[in-house]
Structures are given as structure tokens and as C-alpha cells.
Phi, psi and omega in degrees: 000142173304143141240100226268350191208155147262111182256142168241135178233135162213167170281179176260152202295165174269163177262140199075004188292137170242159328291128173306124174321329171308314201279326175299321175314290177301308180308303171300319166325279182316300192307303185300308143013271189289343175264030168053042178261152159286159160226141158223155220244154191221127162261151138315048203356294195246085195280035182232336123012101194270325195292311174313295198276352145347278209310333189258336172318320192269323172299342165283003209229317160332298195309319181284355212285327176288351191318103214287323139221140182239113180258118174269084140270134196247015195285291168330183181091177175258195175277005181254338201246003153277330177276336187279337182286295172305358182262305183314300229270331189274341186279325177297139009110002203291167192302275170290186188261157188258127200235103177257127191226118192245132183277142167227197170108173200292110169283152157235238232255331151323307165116036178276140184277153177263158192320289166322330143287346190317104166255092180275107172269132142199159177236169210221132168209203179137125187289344147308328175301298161352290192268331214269302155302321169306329186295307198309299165342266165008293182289316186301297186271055145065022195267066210291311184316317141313319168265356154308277231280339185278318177292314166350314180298333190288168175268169205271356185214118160145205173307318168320299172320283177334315224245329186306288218284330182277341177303319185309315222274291184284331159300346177265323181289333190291314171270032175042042153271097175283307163305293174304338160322298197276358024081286185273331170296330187280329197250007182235325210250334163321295151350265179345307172300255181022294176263017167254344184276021149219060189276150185277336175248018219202307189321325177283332181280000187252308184326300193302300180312312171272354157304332167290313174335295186311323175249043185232355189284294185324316188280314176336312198295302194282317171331306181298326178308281177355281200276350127303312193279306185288017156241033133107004173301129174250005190254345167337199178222178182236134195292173171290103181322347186268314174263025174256334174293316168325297192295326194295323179280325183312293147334330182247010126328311187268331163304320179284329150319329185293310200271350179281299181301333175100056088037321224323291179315309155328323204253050094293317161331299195264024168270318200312302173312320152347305188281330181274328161311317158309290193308306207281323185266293181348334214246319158315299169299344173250028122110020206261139169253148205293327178272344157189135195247144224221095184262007190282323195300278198334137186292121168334282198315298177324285201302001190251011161269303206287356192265324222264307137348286182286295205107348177207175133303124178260170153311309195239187148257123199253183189278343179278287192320314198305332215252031200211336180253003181252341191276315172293357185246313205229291220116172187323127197256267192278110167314194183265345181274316171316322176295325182290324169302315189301324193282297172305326181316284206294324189286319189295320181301293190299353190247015195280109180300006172249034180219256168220028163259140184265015167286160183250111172302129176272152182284329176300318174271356154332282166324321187252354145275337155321281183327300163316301177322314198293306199262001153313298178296324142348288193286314180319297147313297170111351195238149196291120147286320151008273197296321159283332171295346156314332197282329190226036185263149169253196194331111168286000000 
């Protein structure tokens, strides 16, 4: 393997030690050198000192962390500063991968190994690998925050980097931060993902990521129109149906993570929304926009059903008018078992300690207002979510 750098730790000699650790020091030195290596060298005041050589041990390894691989021999030394050089090196964060390499073979009287007998063991570990499998778990049970707070810990470059930045990626779409999500996957992680999806620990977070690519284009696109009309922009554009259908499977996506932490209440909440998104690219589609509605545009009869109906014009459309303006514009929307589904939504959402009620949603009906939500937003729509929710779905 290349090695581009040499680090040496050594203690301060003992009295009478032959050959003096100085010398030995001067000897790598020279030897590296002449091969056109760098070396930097970290002394050990007190090398029985378990805390001294901790201390210059991490500082060195600290010195390692972007390193693509870093090889730990631990055979010299004394025993405190072999077991603290190993403490160091499993404790650190490095990037690349970690090579613990031990000289073993026949000594001689000195308790030196002789050349020739030299038998070099080595084995591979590393505390990024570690955290690296915790994140991923994490991420599998929907634990985005936690697995946010962990990636921190990693370094910023090689796969680690990769898995650091996409934990970032989904914890920000997991709170429908979209932009920025959709943002760092197109310009850090697409690529990247790619040549990671047959990585042995890494491959389901690079699936996700380039399954995401494709509707992180669409929400890129559509998001600003979105956030002009509902602050009342009247020159907007009106988005594109695939992606307000996007966000609606997305949204009962994300209720179903929700039920994956245990959740319950949370993942009705963003079912209830589900169903007002649906309403909103409905409605959107029919040229109307849902935060101020130009109701002089609208075809008389529709607005003399839907006014007969409501009893007023609202400023805006919530989800009962909207489905009350879509029914006065195309004709029956919702059956009656459906309406009935809409009705358990709505009651459940509103008796909700995070609404305006003290009830506690249990995960069976939790479960089964999704389910509701899914084909409520169906029939709204007209389009399979099923499928689309494949598109923005994250770990399987």
C-alpha cells in the first residue's frame, strides 16, 4: 500500500535502555527519508504514564482523521503506551479505513524480534465503521434525529462523509425541508450514491438517495411556485400536478415513519394533511389557486352551488370548502363510505392532544387513518399513490 506519511511516538529512554528510543527515532527518520517520505515525530514525556501517552497518542491520530488509511502499530513501546495508542486509534473518528498491525516472531535476548523471523498480523477496525452502523439502523427504524445528532460525529470525507451528509439529506426532508434536501442531494450526493450501491453497509442509504433524485428534481421545480401562491402572489404560475401529488404520498409517507417511532398521534396529524394537499393540487388544477381564489373567474353555477352550499365565499379554501368547490365544479367527488372515512379523519385529528382535544390516538387506529387518508387523496386526485409513494419512500 502507498504511504504518504510517517508518524512516530516514542517515550523518553529509561536509564541504560539500548538502543535509546532517540536513536531509534533518528534511525526512521533517516530510513524515510531517503524514500521520500515525511515523518513527524510525538514524544512521550513519561512513557508509563497511561494519561501522558493517551494524550500525545490522540494527538496524533487526531493529525489522521481525513486519512483514506491509517496503519496502527502497536508492537514497540512500553504497555501503557501500546494500550493508550490503541485506545486512541479506536476512539478517533478516522475517515478511511483502520489497519491495527502487530510485529510478532522469534526474540532474541534483548526481547527484540529478529528480522528475519518477523511475522506482521493485521486486523481492521474503526470507530466510524461503529457509528456508521448505528446511523444506518437509525435511519432503517425512521430515527432521523438521533441519527442526525450521531452523524456529527463523522468525518467529512470518503464514505463516512457520504453517509454523514445524506443522514443531513433526510433528516431535513423527514421535517419537509425540501429545499434544502432536495438541494444537497442534487449538488453533493447523486453522483456519489451511485458508486456506493454495493457498498456492504452503505448500499440501502445510496438506493435511497438516487430513488430520491428523480422527485427531488420535480419538488426543486415546483416548490417556489408553492411558496408564491400561498403568500398571496397573484402572478405565480400554478405547479405542476405530479408534484403536488408528489407531496401527498410523501406526506403519508411520512405519517407512516411516524408510526414506525410510535408516534400515533403525529402520523394522523400528517395524514389529516395528506388529504388537504390532495385538495389543494385539486383544486390548483382547476386553475383556482386555494390561498386566494378569483371567484368573479369561476363558472357562475359552480360558484351559485358552491355559495348555496358553504352560505358564503371564503378569502381562502380549507379542505371542507375545497372538496365543497370541487364537488360544485365536476359533481359528486366522494361516496358516502368515503365521506364517512373523511368524517373519522377529521373528528380524530380535532379530539387530538395536539389539536384541540385530549385524546391519545392508539397505533391501530392510527394505522387505519392513513389508510384512510391514502384513498381519500386517491379519489381526489385521480392517481395511485401506492406508486408513487415508492418514489419517496427512504429506507427499506
Amino acid at each position: 500500500d502507498e504511504v504518504n506519511e510517517v508518524f512516530l511516538i516514542y517515550g523518553r529512554p529509561f536509564e541504560g535502555q539500548t538502543p535509546s528510543p532517540f536513536e531509534v527515532a533518528y534511525e526512521v527518520n533517516r530510513f524515510s527519508q531517503e524514500r521520500g517520505l515525511s515523518v513527524r515525530t510525538f514524544e512521550v514525556p513519561e512513557p508509563e504514564d497511561f494519561n501522558l501517552c493517551l494524550e500525545v497518542s490522540k494527538e496524533a491520530l487526531e493529525a489522521t482523521r481525513e486519512s483514506g488509511m491509517v496503519v496502527v502499530n502497536y508492537t514497540g513501546g512500553t504497555k501503557s503506551l501500546s494500550a493508550a495508542l490503541a485506545h486512541a486509534a479506536l476512539s478517533t473518528e478516522i475517515a478511511g479505513e483502520l489497519i491495527f498491525e502487530y510485529v510478532g516472531g522469534k526474540r532474541d535476548e534483548n526481547g527484540r524480534v529478529i528480522g528475519r523471523e518477523m511475522k506482521i498480523k493485521r486486523i481492521s477496525n474503526t470507530l466510524t465503521a461503529e457509528i456508521s452502523h448505528n446511523i444506518v439502523n437509525l435511519l432503517r427504524e425512521a430515527n432521523y434525529a438521533v441519527a442526525f445528532y450521531l452523524s456529527e460525529r463523522l468525518p467529512k470525507t470518503g464514505w463516512a462523509g457520504f453517509l454523514k451528509r445524506a443522514t443531513e439529506a433526510l433528516w431535513l426532508w423527514d421535517n419537509f425541508d425540501y429545499q434544502s434536501a432536495t438541494a444537497t442531494i442534487r449538488d453533493e450526493l447523486q453522483q456519489t450514491a451511485q458508486t456506493l450501491l454495493d457498498h456492504d453497509l452503505l448500499s440501502p442509504v445510496a438506493e435511497t438517495i438516487v430513488r430520491l433524485a428523480s422527485p427531488s428534481r420535480v419538488l426543486r421545480k415546483n416548490l417556489p411556485l408553492l411558496k408564491r401562491l400561498s403568500s398571496g402572489d397573484k402572478n405565480a404560475d400554478l405547479p405542476e400536478q405530479e408534484a403536488m401529488a408528489l407531496i401527498c404520498a410523501d406526506t403519508i409517507e411520512n405519517a407512516r415513519r411516524r408510526m414506525r417511532q410510535g408516534r400515533s398521534t403525529d402520523s394522523v396529524l400528517r395524514a389529516y394533511r395528506a388529504v388537504e394537499v390532495a385538495v389543494q393540487g385539486r383544486v390548483m388544477s382547476m386553475g383556482i389557486n386555494p390561498w386566494l381564489p378569483d371567484w368573479e373567474a369561476i363558472d357562475p353555477e359552480a360558484k351559485g352551488r358552491f355559495q348555496r352550499k358553504m352560505g358564503y365565499l371564503p378569502k381562502d379554501i380549507s379542505l371542507s370548502s375545497g372538496i365543497c368547490l370541487i364537488e360544485s365544479i365536476s359533481g359528486r367527488t366522494l361516496n358516502e363510505e368515503e365521506n364517512d372515512m373523511l368524517k373519522d379523519l377529521q373528528r380524530s385529528r380535532n379530539m387530538s392532544y395536539l389539536e384541540h382535544g385530549y385524546v391519545r390516538l392508539d397505533g391501530e387506529k392510527a394505522e387505519k387513518l392513513i389508510s384512510y387518508a391514502q384513498t381519500l387523496a386517491e379519489t381526489i386526485l385521480k392517481v395511485d399513490l401506492k406508486e408513487l409513494g415508492e418514489k419517496v419512500r427512504h429506507l427499506c
